[in-house]
C-alpha positions as CSV (number, residue, x, y, z in Angstrom):
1,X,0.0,0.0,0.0
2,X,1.5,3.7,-0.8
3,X,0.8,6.6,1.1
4,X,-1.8,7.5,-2.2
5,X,-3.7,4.8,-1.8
6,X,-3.6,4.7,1.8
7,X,-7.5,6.7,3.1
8,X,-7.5,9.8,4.6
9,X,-7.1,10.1,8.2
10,X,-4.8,7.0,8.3
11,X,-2.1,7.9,6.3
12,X,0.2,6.2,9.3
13,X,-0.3,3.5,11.4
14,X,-0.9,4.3,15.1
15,X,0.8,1.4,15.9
16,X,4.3,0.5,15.4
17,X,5.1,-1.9,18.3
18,X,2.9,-3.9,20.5
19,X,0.9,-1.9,23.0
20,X,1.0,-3.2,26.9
21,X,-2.0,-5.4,27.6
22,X,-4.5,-3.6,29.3
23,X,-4.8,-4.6,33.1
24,X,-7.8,-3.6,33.6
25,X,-11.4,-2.9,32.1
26,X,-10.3,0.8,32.2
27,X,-7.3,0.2,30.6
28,X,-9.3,-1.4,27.6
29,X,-11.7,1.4,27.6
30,X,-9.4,3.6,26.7
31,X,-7.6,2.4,24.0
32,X,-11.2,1.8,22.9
33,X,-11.5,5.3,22.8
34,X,-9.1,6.2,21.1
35,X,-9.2,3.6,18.2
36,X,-13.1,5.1,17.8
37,X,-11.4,8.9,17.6
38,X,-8.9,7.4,14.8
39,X,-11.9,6.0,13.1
40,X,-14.1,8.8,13.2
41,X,-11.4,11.3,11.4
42,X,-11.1,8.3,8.5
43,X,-15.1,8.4,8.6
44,X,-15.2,11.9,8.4
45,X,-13.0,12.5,5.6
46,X,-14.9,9.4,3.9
47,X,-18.5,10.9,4.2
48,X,-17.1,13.6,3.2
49,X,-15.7,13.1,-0.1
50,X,-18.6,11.2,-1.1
51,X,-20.9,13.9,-0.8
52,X,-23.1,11.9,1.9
53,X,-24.5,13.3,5.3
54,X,-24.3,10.0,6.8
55,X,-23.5,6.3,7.2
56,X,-26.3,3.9,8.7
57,X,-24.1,0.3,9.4
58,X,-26.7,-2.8,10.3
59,X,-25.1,-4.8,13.2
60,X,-26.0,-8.2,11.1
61,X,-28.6,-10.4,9.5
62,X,-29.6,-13.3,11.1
63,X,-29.7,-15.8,8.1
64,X,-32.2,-18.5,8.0
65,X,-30.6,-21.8,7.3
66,X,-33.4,-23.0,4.5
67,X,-36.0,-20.9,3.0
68,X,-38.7,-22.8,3.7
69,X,-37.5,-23.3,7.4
70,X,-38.1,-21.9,10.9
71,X,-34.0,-22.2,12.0
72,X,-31.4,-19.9,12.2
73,X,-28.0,-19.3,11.8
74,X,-26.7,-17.6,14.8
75,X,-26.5,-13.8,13.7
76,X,-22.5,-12.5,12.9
77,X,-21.8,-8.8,13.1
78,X,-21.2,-6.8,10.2
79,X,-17.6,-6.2,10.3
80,X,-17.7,-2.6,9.1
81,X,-20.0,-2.4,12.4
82,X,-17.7,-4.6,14.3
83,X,-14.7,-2.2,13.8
84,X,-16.4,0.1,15.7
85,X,-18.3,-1.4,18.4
86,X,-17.9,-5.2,19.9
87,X,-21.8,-4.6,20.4
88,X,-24.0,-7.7,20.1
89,X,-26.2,-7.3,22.8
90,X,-29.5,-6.7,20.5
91,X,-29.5,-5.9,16.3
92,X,-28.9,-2.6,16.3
93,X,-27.6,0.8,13.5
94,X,-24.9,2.4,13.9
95,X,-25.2,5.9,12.5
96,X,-22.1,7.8,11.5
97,X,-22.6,11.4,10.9
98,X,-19.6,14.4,10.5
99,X,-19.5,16.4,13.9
100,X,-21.3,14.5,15.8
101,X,-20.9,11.4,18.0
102,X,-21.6,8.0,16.6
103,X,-25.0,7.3,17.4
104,X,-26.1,3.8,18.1
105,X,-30.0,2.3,18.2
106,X,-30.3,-0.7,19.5
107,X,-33.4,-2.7,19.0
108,X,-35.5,-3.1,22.3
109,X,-35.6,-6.9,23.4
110,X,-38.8,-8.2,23.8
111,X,-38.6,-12.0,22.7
112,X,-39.3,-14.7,24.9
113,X,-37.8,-17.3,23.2
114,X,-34.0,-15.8,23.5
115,X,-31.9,-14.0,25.9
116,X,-29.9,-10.7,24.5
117,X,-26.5,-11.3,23.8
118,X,-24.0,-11.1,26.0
119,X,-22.5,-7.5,27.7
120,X,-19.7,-6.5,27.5
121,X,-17.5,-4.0,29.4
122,X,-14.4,-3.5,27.3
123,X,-15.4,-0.9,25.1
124,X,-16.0,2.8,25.9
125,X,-19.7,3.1,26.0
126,X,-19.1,7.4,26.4
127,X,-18.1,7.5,22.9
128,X,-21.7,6.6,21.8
129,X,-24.9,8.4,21.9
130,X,-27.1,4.9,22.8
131,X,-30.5,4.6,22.4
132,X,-32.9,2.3,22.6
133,X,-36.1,1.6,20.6
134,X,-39.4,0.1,19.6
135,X,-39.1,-0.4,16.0
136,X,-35.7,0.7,13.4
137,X,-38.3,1.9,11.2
138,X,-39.7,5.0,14.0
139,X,-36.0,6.1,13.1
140,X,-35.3,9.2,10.8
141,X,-32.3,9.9,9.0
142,X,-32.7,13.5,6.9
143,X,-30.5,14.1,4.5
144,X,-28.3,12.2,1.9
145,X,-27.6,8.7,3.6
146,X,-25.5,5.6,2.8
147,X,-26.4,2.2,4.4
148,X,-24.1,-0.9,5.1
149,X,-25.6,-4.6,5.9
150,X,-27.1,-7.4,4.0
151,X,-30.5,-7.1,5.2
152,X,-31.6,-4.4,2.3
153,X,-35.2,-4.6,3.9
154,X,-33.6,-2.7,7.1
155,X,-32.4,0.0,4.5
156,X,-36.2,-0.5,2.8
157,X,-37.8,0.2,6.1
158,X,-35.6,3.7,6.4
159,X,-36.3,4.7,3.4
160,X,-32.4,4.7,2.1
161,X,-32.8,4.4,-1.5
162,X,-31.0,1.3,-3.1
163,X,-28.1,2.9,-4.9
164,X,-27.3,3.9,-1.5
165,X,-26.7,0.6,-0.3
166,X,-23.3,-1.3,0.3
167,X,-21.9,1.5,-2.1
168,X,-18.5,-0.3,-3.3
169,X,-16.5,3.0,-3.5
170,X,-17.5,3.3,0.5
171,X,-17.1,-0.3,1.2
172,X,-13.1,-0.2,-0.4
173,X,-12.2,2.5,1.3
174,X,-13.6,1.0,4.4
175,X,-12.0,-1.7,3.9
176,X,-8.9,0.1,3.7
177,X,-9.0,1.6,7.0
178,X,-9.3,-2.3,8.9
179,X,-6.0,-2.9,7.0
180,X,-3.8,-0.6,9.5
181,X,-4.1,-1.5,13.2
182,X,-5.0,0.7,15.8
183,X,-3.8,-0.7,19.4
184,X,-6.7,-1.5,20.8
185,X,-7.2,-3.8,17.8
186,X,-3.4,-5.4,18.3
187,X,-4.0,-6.0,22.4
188,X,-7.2,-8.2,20.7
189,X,-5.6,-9.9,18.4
190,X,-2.6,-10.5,21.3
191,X,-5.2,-11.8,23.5
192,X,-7.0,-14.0,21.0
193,X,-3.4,-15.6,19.9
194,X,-2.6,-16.3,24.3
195,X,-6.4,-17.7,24.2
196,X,-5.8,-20.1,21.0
197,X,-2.3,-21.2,22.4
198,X,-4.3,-22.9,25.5
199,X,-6.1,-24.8,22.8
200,X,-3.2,-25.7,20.8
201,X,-0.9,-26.8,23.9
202,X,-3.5,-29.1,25.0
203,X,-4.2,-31.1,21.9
204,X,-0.5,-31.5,21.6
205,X,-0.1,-32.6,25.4
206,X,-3.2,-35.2,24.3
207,X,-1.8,-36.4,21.1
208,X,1.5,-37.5,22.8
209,X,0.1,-39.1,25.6
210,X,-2.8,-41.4,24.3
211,X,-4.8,-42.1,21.1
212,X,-8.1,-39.9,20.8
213,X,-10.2,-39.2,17.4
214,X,-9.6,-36.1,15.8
215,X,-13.3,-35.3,17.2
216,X,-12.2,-36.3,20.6
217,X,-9.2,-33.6,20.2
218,X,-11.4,-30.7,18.5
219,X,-14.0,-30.6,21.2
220,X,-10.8,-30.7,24.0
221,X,-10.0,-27.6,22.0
222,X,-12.9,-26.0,22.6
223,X,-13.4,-26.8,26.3
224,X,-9.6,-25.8,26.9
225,X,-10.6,-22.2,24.9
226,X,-13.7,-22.0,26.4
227,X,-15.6,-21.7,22.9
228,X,-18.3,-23.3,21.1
229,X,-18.6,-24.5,17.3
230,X,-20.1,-21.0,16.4
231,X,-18.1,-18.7,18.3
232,X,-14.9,-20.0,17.1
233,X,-13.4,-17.2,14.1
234,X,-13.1,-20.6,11.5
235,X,-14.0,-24.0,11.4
236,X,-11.2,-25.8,13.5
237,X,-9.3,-28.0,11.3
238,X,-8.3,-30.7,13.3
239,X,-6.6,-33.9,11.3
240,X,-4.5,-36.5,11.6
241,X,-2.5,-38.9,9.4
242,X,-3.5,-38.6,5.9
243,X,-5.9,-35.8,6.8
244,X,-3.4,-33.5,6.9
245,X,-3.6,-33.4,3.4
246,X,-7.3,-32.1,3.2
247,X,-6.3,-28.0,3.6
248,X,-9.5,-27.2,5.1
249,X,-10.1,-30.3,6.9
250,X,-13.4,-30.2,8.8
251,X,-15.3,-33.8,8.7
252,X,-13.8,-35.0,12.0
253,X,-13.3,-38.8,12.0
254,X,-14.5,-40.5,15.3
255,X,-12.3,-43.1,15.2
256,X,-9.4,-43.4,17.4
257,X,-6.2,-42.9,15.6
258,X,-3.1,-45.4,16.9
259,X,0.4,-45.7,16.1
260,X,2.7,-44.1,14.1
261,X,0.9,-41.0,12.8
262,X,0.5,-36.9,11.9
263,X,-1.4,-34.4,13.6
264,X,-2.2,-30.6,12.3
265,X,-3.7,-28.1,14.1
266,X,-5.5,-25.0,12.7
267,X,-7.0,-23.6,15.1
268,X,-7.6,-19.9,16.9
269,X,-9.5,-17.5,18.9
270,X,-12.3,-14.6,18.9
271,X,-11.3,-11.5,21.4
272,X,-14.2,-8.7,20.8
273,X,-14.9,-9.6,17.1
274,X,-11.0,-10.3,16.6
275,X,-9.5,-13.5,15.4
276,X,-6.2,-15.2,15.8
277,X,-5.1,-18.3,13.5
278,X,-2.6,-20.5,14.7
279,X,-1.3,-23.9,13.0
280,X,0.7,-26.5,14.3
281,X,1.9,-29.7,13.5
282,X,3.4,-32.7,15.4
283,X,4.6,-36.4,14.4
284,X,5.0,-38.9,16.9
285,X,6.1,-42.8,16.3
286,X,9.8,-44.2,15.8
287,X,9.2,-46.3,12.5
288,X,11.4,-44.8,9.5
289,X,8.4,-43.0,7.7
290,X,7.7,-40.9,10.9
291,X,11.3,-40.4,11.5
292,X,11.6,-39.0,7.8
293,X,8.4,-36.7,8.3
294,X,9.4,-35.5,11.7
295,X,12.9,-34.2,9.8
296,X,10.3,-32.2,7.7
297,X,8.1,-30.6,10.1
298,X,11.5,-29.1,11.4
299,X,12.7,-28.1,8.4
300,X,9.3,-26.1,7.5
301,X,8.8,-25.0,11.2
302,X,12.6,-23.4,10.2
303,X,11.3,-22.3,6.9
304,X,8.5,-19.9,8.7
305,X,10.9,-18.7,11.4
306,X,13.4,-17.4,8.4
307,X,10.6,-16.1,7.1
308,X,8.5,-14.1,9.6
309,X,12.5,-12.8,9.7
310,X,11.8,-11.3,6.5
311,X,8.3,-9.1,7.5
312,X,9.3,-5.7,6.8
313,X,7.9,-2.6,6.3
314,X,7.7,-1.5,2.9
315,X,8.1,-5.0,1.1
316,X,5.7,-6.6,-1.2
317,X,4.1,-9.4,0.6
318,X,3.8,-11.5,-3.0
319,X,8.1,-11.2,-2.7
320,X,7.5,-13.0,0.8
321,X,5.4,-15.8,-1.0
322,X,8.0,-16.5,-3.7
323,X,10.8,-16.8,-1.1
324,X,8.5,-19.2,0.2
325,X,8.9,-21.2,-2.3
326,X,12.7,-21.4,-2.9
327,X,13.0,-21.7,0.7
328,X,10.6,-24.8,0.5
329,X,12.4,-26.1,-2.5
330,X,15.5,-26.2,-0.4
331,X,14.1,-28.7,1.8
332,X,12.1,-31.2,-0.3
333,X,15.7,-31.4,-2.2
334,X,17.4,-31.5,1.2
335,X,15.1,-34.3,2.6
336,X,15.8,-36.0,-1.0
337,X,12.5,-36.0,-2.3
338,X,13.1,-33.5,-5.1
339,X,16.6,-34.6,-7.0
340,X,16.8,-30.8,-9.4
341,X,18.3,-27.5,-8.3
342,X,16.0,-25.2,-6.3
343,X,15.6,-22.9,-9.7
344,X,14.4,-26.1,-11.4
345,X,11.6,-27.4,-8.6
346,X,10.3,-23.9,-8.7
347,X,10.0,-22.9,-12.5
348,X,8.7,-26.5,-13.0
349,X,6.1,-25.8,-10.7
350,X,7.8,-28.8,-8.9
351,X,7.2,-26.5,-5.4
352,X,3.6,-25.7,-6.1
353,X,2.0,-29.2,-6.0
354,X,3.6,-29.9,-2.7
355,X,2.7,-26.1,-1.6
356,X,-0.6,-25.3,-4.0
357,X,-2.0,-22.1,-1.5
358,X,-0.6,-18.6,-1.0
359,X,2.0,-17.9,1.9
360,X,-1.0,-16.1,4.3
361,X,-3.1,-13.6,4.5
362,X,-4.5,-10.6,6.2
363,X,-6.1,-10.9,9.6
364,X,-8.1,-9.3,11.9
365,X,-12.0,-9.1,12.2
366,X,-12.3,-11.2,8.9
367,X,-9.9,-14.2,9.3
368,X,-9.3,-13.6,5.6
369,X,-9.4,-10.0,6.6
370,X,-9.8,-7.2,3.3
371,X,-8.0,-4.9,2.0
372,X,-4.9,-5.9,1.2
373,X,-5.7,-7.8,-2.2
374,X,-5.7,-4.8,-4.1
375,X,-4.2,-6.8,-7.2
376,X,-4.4,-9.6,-8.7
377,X,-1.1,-12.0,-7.6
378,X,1.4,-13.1,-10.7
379,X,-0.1,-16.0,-12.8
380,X,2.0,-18.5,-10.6
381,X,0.0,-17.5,-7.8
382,X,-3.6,-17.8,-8.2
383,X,-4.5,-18.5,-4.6
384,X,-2.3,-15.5,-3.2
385,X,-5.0,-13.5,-0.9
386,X,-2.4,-10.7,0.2
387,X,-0.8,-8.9,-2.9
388,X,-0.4,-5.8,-0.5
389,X,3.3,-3.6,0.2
390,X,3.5,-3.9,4.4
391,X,2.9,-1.3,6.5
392,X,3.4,-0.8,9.5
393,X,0.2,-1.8,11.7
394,X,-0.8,-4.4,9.0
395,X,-1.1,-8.1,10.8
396,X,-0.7,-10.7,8.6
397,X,-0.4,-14.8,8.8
398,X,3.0,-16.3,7.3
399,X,1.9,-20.4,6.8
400,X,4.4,-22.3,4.7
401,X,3.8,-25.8,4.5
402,X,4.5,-29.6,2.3
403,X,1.4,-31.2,1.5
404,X,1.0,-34.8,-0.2
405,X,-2.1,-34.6,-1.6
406,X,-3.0,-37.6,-3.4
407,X,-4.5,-35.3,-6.7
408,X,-1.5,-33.0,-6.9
409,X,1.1,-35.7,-6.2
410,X,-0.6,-38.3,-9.5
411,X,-0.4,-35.2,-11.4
412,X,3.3,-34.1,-10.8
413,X,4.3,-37.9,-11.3
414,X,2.5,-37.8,-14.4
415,X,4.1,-34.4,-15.4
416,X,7.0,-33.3,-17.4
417,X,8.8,-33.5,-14.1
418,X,8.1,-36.7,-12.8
419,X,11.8,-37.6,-13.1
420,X,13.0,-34.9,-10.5
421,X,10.8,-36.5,-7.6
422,X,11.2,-39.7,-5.5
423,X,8.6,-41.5,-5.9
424,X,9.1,-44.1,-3.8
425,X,9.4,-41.3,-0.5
426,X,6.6,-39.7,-1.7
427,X,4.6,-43.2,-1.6
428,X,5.7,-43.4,2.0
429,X,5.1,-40.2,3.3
430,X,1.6,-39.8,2.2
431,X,-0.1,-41.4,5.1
432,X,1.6,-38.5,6.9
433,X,-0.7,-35.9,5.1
434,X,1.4,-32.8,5.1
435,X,2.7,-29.9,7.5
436,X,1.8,-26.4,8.0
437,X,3.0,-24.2,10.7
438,X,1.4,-20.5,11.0
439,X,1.8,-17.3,13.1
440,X,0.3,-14.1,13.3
441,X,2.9,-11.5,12.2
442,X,2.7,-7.5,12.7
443,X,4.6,-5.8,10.8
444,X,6.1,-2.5,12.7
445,X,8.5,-0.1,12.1
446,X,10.8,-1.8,14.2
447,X,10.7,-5.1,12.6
448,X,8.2,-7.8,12.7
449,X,6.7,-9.0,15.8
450,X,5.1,-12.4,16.2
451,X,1.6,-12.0,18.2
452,X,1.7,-15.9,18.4
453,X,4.9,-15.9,20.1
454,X,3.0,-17.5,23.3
455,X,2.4,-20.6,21.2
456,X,5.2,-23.5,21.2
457,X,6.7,-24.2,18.3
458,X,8.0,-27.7,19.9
């Protein structure tokens, strides 16, 4: 991102190291404060220039799971809503207007059937004008007015016309401004990574000490990080053995796994609409397949710690990716499973069927978090979701990994190149799935600072 792209009002991170963890509820409230200040001069500026008089943001839609059914999908917060207010108490608009404080309406709640959602006391409630009411529809909004939420019938019901509605000149900007970190933001993210690395820890204590199902070991997760299935940021992805293979892994088996085997870990944390994504993986068994694996879950766990080395402010995060892959070149050739120079196994495309997905990503509200795509990647890298220059306060996730998935590895021994790979290692290291290991990094102007520090690499 250059500073002529970056939006107004955020031309420089606030952040450029990690802020102290709050010690109290106080402590959070502030920084609360102030990360609503930073956002209301962006917003300003924003409104502004696009000749509006306001922004209406819809906390969320509660989406039914079938048409023709009476079940819900628990609602999830907008997260042009969310970057504002953790708020989920009741549904609720949040109206942004130049000079004045934000002004929330939150539904009254009158249903017997449900309890609201839960309070909470970390954000700055003084920087709100709150109100309750009967109906969003008793509300008036005069002048030019811009809404932001999926339910369009809310916007209906306010009478915002429908050109005014999820505008995408407002909605990239917007997204813009999530891209640089405000503290209060980083102390979330922090706290979701320490939260997640309770979860991780204890799966790994579990898988070295007895055999358990990899749906035994995701809902041990969840108890040790005191979530449930639908307040978790992601879908845990919680394999073993061949499994590891599957990159979004989700159909637990319930059988107990024994022996020599693989386990990988993707797993995180929600802090106040935040998300932290952590992967591990770990090997255990003595046989000479497992012995051969474990050598290369070191070798990529030293692969992401070089690196997370090279986060740096002011370098293309596609560069990153593309170092990825001749430092990942280096040790399928090391471990003797390529037999070609490291120039060879990555023009050949040699690199990308044993590492087929982008280096990382943005993070923060949205675990795939926006704004930092704002190209498409080089040909070689389709599935690239960050093609962003780093700035200081961007977070971002730096996952390197070797997979052996059965499609990719039939097509590469069918390939021009089938004579640079060892087929017979490959044949025996495919019941081992693959490894990924993943940190949350923020960039600063002081170098790169791991927010998932907390979580052992061993």
């Amino acid at each position: 991102m250059t500073e002529a792209t970056m939006p107004m009002g955020l031309k420089t991170s606030v952040c450029r190291n990690v802020p102290v963890m709050p010690a109290s509820d106080i402590e959070w409230q502030k920084n609360h404060k102030q990360h609503v200040q930073r956002l209301g001069s962006a917003w300003e500026s924003l409104i502004s220039s696009a000749h509006l008089d306001a922004v209406v943001i819809y906390s969320g839609l509660e989406a039914r799971k079938y048409s023709r059914d009476d079940q819900f999908w628990p609602a999830a917060l907008t997260p042009h809503f969310l970057h504002w207010i953790p708020y989920e108490e009741t549904p609720a608009l949040l109206v942004i207007r130049p000079g004045s404080v934000p002004k929330l309406y939150g539904l009254a709640h009158t249903s017997f059937w449900d309890s609201p959602g839960p309070a909470c006391e970390l954000w700055d409630r003084g920087s709100f004008d709150i109100e309750m009411v009967d109906d969003f529809a008793s509300v008036k909004f005069p002048g030019r007015v811009a809404f932001i939420g999926d339910d369009l019938s809310i916007a209906q019901s306010l009478g915002i016309p429908a050109d005014q509605c999820n505008r995408d000149d407002l909605l990239s900007k917007a997204d813009l401004f999530r891209t640089l970190k405000s503290d209060y933001e980083v102390i979330n993210l922090v706290k979701a990574n320490n939260i997640a690395a309770i979860g991780h820890g204890q799966l790994k204590s579990m898988f070295e000490s007895g055999d358990y199902s990899e749906l035994e070991l995701h809902h041990a997760y969840l108890s040790a990080t005191s979530q449930t299935d639908f307040t978790v940021p992601y879908g845990n992805i919680v394999a073993m053995g061949s499994n590891c293979g599957v990159l979004h892994h989700v159909h637990y088996d319930r059988k107990k796994n024994h022996g020599d085997t693989s386990l990988l870990v993707d797993a995180g944390a929600r802090v106040l609409g935040y998300a932290s994504d952590i992967t591990r993986t770990w090997v255990r068994g003595r046989g000479e397949a497992a012995s051969a694996f474990r050598g290369l879950v070191r070798a990529v766990d030293e692969v992401q710690r070089d690196l997370v080395k090279l986060v740096s402010v002011g370098k293309p995060y596609e560069d990153l990716h593309n170092q990825a892959h001749e430092l990942l070149a280096g040790v399928l050739i090391s471990a003797g499973i390529v037999k070609c120079s490291v120039e060879a196994a990555v023009k050949g495309g040699v690199t990308r069927s044993f590492f087929p997905h982008g280096l990382g990503h943005s993070l923060g509200i949205q675990v795939h978090d926006v704004g930092m795509r704002l190209r498409k990647p080089s040909s070689d890298n389709p599935y690239l979701r960050n093609t962003s220059v780093l700035a200081a306060g961007h977070v971002v996730t730096i996952e390197p990994g070797i997979y052996f998935i059965p499609k990719l590895m039939q097509e590469l021994m069918a390939g021009p190149m089938s004579n640079m790979v060892h087929s017979s290692l490959v044949k025996a290291l495919m019941p081992f799935g693959g490894v990924r290991i993943e940190d949350d990094i923020l960039a600063t102007d002081l170098g790169p600072v791991n927010l998932s520090a907390g979580c052992s690499h061993e």
